[in-house]
C-alpha positions as CSV (number, residue, x, y, z in Angstrom):
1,X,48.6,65.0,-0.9
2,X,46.0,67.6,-1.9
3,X,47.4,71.3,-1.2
4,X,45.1,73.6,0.7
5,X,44.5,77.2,-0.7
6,X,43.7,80.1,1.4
7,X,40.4,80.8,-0.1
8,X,39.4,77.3,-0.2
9,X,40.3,77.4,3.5
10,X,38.2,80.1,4.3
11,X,35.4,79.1,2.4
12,X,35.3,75.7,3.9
13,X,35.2,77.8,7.9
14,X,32.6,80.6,6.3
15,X,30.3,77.2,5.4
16,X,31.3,76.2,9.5
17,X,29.0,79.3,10.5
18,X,25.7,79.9,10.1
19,X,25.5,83.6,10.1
20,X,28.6,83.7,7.7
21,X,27.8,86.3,4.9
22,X,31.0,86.0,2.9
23,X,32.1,89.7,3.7
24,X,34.6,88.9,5.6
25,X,36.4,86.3,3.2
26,X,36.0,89.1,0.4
27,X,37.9,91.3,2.2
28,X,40.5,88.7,3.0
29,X,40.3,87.8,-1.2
30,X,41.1,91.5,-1.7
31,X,44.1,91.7,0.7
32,X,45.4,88.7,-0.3
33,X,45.8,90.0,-3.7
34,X,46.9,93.6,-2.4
35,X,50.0,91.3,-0.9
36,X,50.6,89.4,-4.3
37,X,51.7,92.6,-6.1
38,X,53.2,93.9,-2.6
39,X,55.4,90.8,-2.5
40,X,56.1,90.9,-6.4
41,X,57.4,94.2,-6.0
42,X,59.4,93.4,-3.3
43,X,61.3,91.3,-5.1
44,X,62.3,93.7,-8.0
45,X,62.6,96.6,-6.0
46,X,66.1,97.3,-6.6
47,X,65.4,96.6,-10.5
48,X,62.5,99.3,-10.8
49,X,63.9,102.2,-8.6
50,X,61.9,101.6,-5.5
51,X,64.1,101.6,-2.9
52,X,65.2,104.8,-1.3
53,X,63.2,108.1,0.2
54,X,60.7,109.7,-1.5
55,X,61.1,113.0,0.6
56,X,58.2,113.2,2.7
57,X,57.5,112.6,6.2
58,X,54.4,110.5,7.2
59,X,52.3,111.5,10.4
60,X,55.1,109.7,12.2
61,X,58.1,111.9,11.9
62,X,59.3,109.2,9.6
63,X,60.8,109.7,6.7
64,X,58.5,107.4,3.9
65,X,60.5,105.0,1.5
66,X,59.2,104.3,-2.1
67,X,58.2,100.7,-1.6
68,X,56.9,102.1,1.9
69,X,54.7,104.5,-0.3
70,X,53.6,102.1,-2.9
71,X,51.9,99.1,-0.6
72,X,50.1,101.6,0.9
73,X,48.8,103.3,-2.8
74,X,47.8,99.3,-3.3
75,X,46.2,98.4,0.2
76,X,44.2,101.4,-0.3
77,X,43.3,101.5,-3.7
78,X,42.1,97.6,-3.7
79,X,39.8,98.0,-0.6
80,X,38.0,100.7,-1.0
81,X,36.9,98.9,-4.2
82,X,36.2,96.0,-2.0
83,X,32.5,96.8,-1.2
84,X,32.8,95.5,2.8
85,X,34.3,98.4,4.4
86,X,33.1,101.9,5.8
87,X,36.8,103.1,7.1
88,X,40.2,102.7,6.8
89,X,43.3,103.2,9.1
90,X,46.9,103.3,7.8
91,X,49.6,103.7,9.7
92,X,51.4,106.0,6.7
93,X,48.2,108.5,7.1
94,X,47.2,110.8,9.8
95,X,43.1,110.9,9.3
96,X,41.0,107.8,9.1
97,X,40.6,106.9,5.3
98,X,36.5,107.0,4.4
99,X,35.3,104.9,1.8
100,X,35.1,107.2,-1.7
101,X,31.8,107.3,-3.8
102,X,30.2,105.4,-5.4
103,X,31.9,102.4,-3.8
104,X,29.0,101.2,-0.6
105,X,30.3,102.1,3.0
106,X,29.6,98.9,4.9
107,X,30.2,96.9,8.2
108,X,34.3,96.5,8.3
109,X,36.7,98.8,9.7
110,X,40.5,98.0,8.3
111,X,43.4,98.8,9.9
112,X,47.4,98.5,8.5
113,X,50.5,98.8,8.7
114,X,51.4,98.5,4.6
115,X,55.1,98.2,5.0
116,X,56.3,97.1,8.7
117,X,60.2,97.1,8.9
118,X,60.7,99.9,6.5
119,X,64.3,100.6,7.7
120,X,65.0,97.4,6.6
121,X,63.9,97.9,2.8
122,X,66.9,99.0,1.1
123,X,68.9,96.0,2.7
124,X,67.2,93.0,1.9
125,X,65.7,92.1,4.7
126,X,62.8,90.8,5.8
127,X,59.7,93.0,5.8
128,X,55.8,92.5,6.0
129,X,52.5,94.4,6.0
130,X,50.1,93.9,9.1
131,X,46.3,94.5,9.4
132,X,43.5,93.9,11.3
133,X,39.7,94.0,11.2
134,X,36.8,95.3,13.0
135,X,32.7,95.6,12.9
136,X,32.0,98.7,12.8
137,X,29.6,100.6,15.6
138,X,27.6,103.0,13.8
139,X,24.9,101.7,11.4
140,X,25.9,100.4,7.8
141,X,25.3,103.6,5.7
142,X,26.4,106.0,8.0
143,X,29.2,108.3,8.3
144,X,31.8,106.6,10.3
145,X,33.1,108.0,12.7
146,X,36.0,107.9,16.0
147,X,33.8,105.2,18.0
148,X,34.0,102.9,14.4
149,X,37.8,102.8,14.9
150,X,38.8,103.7,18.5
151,X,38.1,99.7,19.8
152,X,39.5,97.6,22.0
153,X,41.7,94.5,20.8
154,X,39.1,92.1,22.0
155,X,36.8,93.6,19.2
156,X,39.1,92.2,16.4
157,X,37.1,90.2,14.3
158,X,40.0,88.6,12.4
159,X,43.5,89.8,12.3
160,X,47.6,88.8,10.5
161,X,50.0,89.8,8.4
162,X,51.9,88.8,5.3
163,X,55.8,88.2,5.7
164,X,57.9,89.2,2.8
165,X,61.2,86.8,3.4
166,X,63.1,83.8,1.8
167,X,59.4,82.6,1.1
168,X,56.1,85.1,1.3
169,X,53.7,84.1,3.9
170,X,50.5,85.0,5.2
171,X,49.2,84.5,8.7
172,X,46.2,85.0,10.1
173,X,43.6,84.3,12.4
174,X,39.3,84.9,12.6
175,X,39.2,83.8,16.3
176,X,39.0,80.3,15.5
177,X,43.0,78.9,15.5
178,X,46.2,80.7,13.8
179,X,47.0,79.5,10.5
180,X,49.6,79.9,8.1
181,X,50.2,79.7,3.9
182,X,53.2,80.1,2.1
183,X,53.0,81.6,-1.5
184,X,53.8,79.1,-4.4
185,X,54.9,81.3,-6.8
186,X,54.6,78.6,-9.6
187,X,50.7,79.0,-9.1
188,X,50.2,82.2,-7.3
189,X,48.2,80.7,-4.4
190,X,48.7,80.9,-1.2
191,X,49.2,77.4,0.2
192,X,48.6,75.7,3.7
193,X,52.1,75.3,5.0
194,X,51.3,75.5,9.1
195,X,47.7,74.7,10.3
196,X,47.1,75.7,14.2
197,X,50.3,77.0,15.1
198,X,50.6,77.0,18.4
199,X,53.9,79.2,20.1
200,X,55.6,77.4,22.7
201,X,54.4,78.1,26.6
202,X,58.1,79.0,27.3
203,X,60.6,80.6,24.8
204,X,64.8,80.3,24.3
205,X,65.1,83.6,22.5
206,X,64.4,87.3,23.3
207,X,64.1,89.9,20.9
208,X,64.9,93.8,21.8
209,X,67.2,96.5,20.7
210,X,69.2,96.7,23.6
211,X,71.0,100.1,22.2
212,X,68.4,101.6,24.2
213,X,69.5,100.1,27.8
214,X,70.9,103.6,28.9
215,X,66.7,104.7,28.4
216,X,65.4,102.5,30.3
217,X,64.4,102.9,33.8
218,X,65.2,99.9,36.3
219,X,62.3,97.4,36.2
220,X,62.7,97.2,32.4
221,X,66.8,96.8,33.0
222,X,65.5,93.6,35.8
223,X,63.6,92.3,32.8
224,X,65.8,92.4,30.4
225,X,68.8,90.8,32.7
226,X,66.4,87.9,33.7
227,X,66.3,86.3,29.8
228,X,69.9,87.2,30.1
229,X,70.3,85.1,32.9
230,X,70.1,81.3,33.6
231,X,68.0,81.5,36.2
232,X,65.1,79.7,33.8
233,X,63.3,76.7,33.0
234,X,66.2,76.1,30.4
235,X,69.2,76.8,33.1
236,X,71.2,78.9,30.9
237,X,70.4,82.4,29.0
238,X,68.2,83.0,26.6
239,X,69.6,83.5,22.8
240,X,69.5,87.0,21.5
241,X,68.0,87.5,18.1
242,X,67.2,90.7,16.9
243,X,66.0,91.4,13.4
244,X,64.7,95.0,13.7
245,X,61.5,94.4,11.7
246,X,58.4,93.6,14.1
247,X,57.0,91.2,11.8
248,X,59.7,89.1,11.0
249,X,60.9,88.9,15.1
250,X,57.4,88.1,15.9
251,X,56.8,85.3,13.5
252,X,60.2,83.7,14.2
253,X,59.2,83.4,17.9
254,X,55.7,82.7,17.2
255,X,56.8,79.5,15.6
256,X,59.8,78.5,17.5
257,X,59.0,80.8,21.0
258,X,60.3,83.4,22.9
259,X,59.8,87.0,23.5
260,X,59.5,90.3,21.4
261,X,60.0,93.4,23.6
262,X,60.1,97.2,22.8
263,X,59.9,98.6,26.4
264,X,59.1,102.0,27.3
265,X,62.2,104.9,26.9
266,X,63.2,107.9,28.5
267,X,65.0,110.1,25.3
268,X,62.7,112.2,26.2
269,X,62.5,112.1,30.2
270,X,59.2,114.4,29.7
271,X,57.6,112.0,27.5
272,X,58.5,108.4,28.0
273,X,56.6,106.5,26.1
274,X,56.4,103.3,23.7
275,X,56.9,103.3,20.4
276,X,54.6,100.5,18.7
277,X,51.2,101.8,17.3
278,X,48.6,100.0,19.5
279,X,45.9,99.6,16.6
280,X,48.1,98.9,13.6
281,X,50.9,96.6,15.3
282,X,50.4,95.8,19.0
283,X,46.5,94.7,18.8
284,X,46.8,92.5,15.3
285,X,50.0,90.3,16.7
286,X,48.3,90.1,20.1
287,X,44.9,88.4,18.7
288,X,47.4,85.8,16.7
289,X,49.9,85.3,20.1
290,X,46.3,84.9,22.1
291,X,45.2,82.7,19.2
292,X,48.5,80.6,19.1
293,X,48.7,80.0,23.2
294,X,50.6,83.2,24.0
295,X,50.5,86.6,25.7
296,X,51.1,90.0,25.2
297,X,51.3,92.8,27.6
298,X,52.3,96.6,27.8
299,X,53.9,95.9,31.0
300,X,50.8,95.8,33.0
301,X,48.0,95.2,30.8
302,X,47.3,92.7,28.5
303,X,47.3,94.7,25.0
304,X,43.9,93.5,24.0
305,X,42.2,95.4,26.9
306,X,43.7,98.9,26.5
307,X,41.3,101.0,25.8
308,X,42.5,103.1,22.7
309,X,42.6,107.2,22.8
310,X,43.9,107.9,19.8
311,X,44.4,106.8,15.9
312,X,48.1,106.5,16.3
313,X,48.5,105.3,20.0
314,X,51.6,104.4,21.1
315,X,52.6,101.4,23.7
316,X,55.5,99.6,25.3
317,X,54.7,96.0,24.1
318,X,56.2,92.2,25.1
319,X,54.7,89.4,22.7
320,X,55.6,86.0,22.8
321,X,55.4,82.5,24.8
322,X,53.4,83.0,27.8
323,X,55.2,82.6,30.5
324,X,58.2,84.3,29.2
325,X,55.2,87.5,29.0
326,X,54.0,86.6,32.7
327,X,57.3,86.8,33.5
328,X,57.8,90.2,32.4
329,X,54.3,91.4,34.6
330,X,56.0,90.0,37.7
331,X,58.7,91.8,37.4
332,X,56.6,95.2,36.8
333,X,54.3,94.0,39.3
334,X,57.2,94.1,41.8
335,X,58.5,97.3,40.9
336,X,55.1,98.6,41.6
337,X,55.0,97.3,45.2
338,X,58.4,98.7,45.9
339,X,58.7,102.2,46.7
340,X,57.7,104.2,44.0
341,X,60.1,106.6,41.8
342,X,58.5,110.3,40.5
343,X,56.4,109.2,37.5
344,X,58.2,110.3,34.3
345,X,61.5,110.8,35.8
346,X,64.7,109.7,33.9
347,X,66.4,105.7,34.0
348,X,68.9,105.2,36.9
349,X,72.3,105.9,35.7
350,X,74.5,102.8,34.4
């Protein structure tokens, strides 16, 4: 049977509309070949002295790892060659990125996350870059500016990420079905492996770093002890799988279902707050869950509808199956009705 490229897939849905201009599938060309030598380098990282720190601190407070580093050097350097963009966002850089002369500033607005799991690098494990697209709101030719990038998640025009695992995959979505391609290595392409995936309406498996428990206040302790319990569809507790690397939890339950969650913590009882980046994590997965049959949700909102405030926003986020998510909003909806505990003050004690 005929194998199915990624470009010849996106050129056969570009043909599908008639307003199509064949930006959009560059730019999609051009990170697709950004996550070629990404995933090549991946795979020989201990072999060319990439692993390890390089001694700086991005606009996190993260310490930034070689590899870390290096995809975002490539991400960068291929798109703002592309000729379809007017701005880039990068989770490894504090400012937005503008489009150098003499390269054209035009209509797209690219957001990343070049290296997601990057405590995971020096041990083998599974990692992945994330990104996500939008039009921009200013006119084509124009400086662009904080209303180009500060958009809802309903604004996405396409968004997905490439996996870096046993196999390197890309999955993504332009509002029309979630698809994903597995890289044949024998021929460089990326391949169609799973056409319209669609995530199961209820999950087996939650995914959370439950370290954190003694942070949490006690709606988010409710939550956690319901997927522990069997009162469930399935009659018995959900399975606990935890990989630490958004990506690669998120794309094992996008396929076989369940629930990602990084609640809201109180380490700092002044400042509780989430620790996903709304625009280069939370927003792309959330158009692909949507996509797929899913949800995702800050606890209250769905994710696609905050309204963003900031480059480098952070959120609480739950993404999976959707009625494991829903399940998650009654809970919070509950807590809400009951009566209320001083905003910002610390968990109850174990």
């Amino acid at each position: 049977m005929p194998q199915v490229t990624v470009i010849e897939h996106l050129l056969y849905h570009q043909r599908e509309s008639p307003h199509a201009t064949g930006r959009l599938t560059r730019l999609l060309n051009e990170l697709i070949l950004s996550a070629k030598i990404i995933s090549r380098e991946v795979n020989k990282a201990g072999l060319v002295e990439l692993l390890g720190f390089t001694g700086s601190v991005n606009v996190q407070g993260e310490e930034v790892r070689k590899l870390d580093e290096y995809a975002n050097r490539v991400i960068i350097h291929r798109m703002e060659r592309a000729g379809v963009l007017c701005a880039m966002i990068s989770e490894e850089n504090a400012d937005l990125i503008e489009i150098p002369p003499p390269f054209p500033s035009d209509e797209y607005v690219l957001f990343f996350d070049p290296l997601d799991g990057s405590t995971n690098i020096d041990d083998n494990v599974s990692i992945g870059t994330i990104f996500s697209v939008y039009r921009r709101k200013t006119p084509v030719g124009k400086t662009p500016t904080l209303a180009d990038v500060l958009q809802k998640g309903r604004e996405q025009v396409a968004a997905g990420y490439f996996l870096y695992g046993s196999s390197t995959m890309m999955v993504f979505t332009t509002g029309k079905g979630v698809h994903g391609f597995t890289l044949d290595p024998s021929v460089g392409e990326f391949l169609l492996s799973h056409p319209n995936i669609k995530i199961p309406e209820v999950g087996k498996i939650y995914s959370v770093n439950e370290a954190y428990w003694m942070y949490w206040d006690e709606p988010t302790r409710k939550v956690i002890s319901h997927f522990k319990s069997p009162n469930n569809p399935w009659g018995q507790p959900y399975t606990l799988r935890y990989i630490g690397t958004l990506v690669a939890d998120f794309h094992r339950n996008l396929l076989s279902g369940g629930i990602f969650m990084y609640p809201r913590d109180y380490r700092n009882p002044k400042r509780p707050s989430g620790k996903l980046r709304l625009l280069c994590e939370c927003a792309p997965l959330a158009m692909i869950v949507e996509e797929a049959g899913g949800a995702a949700t800050d606890g209250t909102r769905p994710i696609l509808d905050i309204e963003p405030e900031e480059i480098h926003q952070r959120v609480p986020l739950f993404i999976g199956s959707k009625k494991d998510v829903e399940k998650v909003m009654e809970i919070y909806q509950e807590a809400e009705r009951a009566p209320a505990r001083k905003e910002g003050s610390p968990p109850l004690k174990s």
